[in-house]
C-alpha beads as a LAMMPS data file, in Angstrom:
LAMMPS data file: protein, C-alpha beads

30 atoms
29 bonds

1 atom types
1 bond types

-500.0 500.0 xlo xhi
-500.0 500.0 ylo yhi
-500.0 500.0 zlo zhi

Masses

1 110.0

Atoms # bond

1 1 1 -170.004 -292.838 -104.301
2 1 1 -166.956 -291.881 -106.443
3 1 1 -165.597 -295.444 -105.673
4 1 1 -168.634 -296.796 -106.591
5 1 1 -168.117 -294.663 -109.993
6 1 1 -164.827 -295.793 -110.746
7 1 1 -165.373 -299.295 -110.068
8 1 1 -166.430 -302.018 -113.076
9 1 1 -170.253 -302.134 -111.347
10 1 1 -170.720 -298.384 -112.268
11 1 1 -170.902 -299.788 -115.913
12 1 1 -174.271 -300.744 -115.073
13 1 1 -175.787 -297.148 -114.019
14 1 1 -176.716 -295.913 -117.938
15 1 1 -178.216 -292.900 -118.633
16 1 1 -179.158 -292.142 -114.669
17 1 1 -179.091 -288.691 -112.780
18 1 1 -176.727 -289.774 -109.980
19 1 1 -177.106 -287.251 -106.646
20 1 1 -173.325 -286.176 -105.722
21 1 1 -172.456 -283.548 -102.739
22 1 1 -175.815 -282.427 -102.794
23 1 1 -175.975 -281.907 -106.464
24 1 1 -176.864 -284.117 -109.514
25 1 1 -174.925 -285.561 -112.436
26 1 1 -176.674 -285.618 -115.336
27 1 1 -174.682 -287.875 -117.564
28 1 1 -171.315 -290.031 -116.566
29 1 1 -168.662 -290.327 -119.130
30 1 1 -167.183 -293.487 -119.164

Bonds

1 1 1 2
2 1 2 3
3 1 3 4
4 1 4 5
5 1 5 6
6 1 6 7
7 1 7 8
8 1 8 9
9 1 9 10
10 1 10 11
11 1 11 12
12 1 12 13
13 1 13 14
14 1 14 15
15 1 15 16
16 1 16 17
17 1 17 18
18 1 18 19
19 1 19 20
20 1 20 21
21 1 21 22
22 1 22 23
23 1 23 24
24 1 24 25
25 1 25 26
26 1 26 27
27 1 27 28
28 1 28 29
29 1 29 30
């Protein structure tokens, strides 16, 4: 998942709760 985030195809997840270690992210900060 954080590879996912830190990669260029992350730019296309907008505005999506994203489920991390159990948890949620609300918002991503580019």
């Amino acid at each position: 998942m954080v590879v996912y985030l830190a990669s260029d195809q992350a730019s296309a997840t907008t505005g999506g709760a994203l489920r991390v270690d159990g948890g949620y992210v609300d918002s991503i900060l580019p």
